[in-house]
C-alpha positions in Angstrom: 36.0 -36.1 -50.6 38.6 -35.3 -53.2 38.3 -33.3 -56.1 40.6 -33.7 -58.8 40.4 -31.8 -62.4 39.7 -34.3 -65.4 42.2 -33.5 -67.8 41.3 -33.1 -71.5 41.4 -35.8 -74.2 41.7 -33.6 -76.8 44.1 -31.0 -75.2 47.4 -33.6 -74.6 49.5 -30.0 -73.2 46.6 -28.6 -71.4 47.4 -29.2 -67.4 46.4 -27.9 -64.1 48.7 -25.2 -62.5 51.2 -27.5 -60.7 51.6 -25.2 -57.3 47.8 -26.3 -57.0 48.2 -29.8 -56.7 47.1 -31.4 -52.9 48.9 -31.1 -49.7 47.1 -34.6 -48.8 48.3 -37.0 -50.8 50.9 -34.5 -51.4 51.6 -33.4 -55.2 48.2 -35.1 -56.4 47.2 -32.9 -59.3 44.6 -34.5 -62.1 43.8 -37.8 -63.4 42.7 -39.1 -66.7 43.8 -38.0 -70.1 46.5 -40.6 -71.7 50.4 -41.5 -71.7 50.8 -40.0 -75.3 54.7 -38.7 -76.6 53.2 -35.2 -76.7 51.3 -35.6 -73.0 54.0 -37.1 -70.9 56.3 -34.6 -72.8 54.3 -31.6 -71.7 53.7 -33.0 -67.8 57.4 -33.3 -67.4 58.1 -30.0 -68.9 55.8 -28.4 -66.4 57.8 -30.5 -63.7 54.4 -33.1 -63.2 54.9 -36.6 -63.7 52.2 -40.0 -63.8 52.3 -42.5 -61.1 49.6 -44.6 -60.8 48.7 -48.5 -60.2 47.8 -50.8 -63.3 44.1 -50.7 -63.4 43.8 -47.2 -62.1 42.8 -44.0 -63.3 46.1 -42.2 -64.9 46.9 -39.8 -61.5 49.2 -36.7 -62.5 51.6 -35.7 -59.3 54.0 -32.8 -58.7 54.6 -33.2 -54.8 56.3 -30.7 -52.4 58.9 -30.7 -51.7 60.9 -32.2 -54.7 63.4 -34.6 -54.5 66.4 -33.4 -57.0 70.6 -34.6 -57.1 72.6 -31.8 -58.2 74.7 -33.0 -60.9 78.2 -30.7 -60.3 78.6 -32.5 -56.6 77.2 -36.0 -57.0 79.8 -38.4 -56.8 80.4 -42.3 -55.5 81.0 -42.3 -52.0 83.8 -44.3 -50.4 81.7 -47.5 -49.7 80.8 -47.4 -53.3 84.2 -47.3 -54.6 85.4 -50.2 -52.1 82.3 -52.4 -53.2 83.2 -52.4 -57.1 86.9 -52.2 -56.1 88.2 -55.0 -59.2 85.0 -55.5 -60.6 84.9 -55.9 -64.0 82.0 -53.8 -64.9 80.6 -52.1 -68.0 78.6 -49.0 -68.6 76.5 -48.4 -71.2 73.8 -46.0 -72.3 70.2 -47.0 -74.4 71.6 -50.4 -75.1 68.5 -52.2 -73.4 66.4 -49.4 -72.7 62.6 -52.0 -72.5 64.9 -54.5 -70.4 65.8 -51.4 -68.1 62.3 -50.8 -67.4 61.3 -54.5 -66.6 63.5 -55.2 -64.7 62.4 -52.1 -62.6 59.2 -53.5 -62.7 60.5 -57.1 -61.7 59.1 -58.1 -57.7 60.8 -56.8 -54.6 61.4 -58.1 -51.2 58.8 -56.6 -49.5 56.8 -54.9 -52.5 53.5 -56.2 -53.8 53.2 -55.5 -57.9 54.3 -52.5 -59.2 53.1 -49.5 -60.7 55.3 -50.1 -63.6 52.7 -51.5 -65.7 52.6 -53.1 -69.3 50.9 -49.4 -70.3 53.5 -47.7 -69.0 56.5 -49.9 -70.6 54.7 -48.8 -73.8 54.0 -45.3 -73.4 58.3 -44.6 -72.4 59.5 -47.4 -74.9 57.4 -45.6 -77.6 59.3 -41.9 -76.0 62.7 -43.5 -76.0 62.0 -44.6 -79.5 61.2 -40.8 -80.2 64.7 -39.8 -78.3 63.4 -38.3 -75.1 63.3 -41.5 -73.0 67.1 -43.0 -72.4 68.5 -45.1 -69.8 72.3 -46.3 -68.7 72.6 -49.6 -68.2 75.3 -51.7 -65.8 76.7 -55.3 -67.2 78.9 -57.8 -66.0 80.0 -59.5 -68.8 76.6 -60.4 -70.4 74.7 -59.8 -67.6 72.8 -56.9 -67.0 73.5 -56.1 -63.6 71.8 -52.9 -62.8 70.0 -49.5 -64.6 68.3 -46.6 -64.2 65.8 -45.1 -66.7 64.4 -41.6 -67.3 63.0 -38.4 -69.3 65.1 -35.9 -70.9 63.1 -32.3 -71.9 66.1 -30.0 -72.4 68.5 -29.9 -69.9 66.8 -31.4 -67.0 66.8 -35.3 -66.2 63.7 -36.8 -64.6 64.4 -40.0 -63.5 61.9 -42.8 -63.1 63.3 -46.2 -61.4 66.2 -48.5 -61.1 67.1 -51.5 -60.3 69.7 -53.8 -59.0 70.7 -57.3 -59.6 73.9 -57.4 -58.3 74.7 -55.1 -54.7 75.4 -51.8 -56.3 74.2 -51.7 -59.5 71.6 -49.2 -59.5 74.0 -46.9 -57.7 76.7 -47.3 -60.3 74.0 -47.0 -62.6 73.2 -43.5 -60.9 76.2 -42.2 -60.2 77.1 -42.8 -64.5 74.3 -41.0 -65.2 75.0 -38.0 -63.1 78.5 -38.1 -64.5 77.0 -38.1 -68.2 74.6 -35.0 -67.1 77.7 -33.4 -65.5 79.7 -33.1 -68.7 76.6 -31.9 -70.6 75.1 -29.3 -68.6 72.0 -31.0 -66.9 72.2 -29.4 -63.5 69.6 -30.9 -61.9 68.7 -35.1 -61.7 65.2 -34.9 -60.7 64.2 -37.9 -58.3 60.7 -37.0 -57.8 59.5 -38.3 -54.2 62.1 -38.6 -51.9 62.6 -41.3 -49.7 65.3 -42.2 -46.7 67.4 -44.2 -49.5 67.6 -41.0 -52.3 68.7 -38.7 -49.2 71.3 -41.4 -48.2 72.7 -41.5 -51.5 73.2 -37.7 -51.3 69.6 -36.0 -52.7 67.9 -32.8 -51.0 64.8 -31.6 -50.8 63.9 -28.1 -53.5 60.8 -26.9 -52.3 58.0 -27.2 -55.1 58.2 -23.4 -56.3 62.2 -23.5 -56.6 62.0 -26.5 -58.3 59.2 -25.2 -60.9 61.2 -22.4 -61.7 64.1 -24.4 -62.8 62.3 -26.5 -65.1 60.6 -24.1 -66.9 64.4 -22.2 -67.6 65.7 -26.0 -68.0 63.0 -27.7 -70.2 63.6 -24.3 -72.5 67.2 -25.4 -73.5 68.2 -27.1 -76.3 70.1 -30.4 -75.6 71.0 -32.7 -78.9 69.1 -35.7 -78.2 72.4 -37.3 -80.4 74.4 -37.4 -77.8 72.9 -40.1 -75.8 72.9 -42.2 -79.0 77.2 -41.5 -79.1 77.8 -42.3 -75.6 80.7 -44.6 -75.7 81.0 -47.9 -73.4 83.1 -47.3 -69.9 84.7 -49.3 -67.2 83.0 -49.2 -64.0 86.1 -47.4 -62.9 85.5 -44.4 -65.3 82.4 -44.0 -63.8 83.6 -43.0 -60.5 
C-alpha cells in the first residue's frame, strides 16, 4: 500500500522534502492541498510540480531523474530549419496564454482525456494573470499554429505542455523559448518527465539531487517578470 503525506490546507508553502518522494511511481510525493498562486509558486520553487487526472486527488511529483534542456546549447536542428524553410511564421510571447493551454489540452491520436483539466486552466490562467505563468505562441497569419506554456520562479523555466497544429509548431515554439531564456539568463528549461521525444529534441537526464540544487540557487534570483510583457513579435526565421 502506498503512503503518501496529506499536505496542509492552511500551510500553502509547507511541502514534503522532495529527495523523499517514491522510487515507484517514480517522483510521487503528496497529494491534496490546492492549486493556489502562493502553493504552485512554492512546489515549483522546491523543483515539485502537480500532475494529476480531473477528478483525482491533487498528486505532487518531483521524479528522478529530471528531464531539463540547457538553454546556452539548444538550438533548431537541420530538419527543423528545412521544414519552416519560407514559411511565413510569427512568434509571439503571452498573446494567447488560456488558448495556449487548451489547445494543450485539445485530444491526441492515441491519448484518452487529458490531465489538463478545467481546474488546472484556472489555477495557471489565474498565475499568468499574476506574471509568473507565460507562454510563446506560433501563428501563421491568424492562425495559431503551435505553443508552449510554463512557470517562471526566478531564473528557472518549468515548462508544462505544448502543442502543435501545424508539423513543427511546438518545436518552433520551444526552440523561441529557449532562445528568449538564452538572452536572459535562465540556464536551465525544465521538462519534468522525460520521454523518447524530449531526448530527441536534444534534453538530458539531471539526476534529482543536481537538479534540486539548481533550483534552489535559480528560484533565488531575481528576474523582472516585465520582460516577458516587452517581448517584441519575430519571424520564424529569428527564432532559429
Amino acid at each position: 500500500m502506498i503512503r503518501l503525506p496529506l499536505l496542509d490546507p492552511m500551510a500553502p508553502e509547507r511541502f514534503p522534502d522532495p529527495r523523499h518522494a517514491l522510487a515507484e511511481p517514480n517522483g510521487l510525493l503528496a497529494f491534496g492541498g490546492d492549486l493556489s498562486p502562493r502553493r504552485l509558486l512554492a512546489a515549483y520553487e522546491r523543483g515539485i510540480f502537480p500532475w494529476f487526472n480531473p477528478g483525482e486527488p491533487i498528486l505532487w511529483w518531483s521524479p528522478d531523474p529530471r528531464c531539463v534542456f540547457d538553454t546556452a546549447t539548444f538550438r533548431a536542428n537541420r530538419s527543423l530549419r528545412r521544414a519552416l524553410a519560407g514559411k511565413d511564421w510569427r512568434v509571439t510571447v503571452d498573446e494567447a496564454f488560456v488558448r495556449v493551454m487548451r489547445a494543450c489540452a485539445a485530444p491526441r491520436p492515441g491519448q484518452h482525456g487529458t490531465w489538463i483539466g478545467q481546474a488546472i486552466i484556472d489555477a495557471y490562467a489565474s498565475l499568468h494573470t499574476q506574471g509568473h505563468a507565460h507562454s510563446v505562441e506560433v501563428w501563421e497569419g491568424d492562425a495559431l499554429v503551435g505553443g508552449v506554456y510554463g512557470v517562471s520562479v526566478g531564473r528557472l523555466f518549468c515548462g508544462e505542455s505544448m502543442f502543435s497544429a501545424r508539423s513543427g509548431g511546438s518545436k518552433l515554439a520551444l526552440v523561441a523559448l529557449a532562445a528568449l531564456l538564452r538572452e536572459w539568463g535562465f540556464p536551465l528549461l525544465d521538462a519534468q518527465v522525460s520521454n523518447p521525444h524530449l531526448l530527441g529534441l536534444g534534453a538530458r537526464e539531471l539526476p534529482r539531487d543536481a537538479f534540486l540544487a539548481q533550483v534552489r540557487t535559480l528560484a533565488a534570483q531575481p528576474c523582472d517578470p516585465l520582460r516577458w510583457r516587452k517581448a517584441a513579435p519575430r519571424a520564424a526565421a529569428d527564432c532559429l
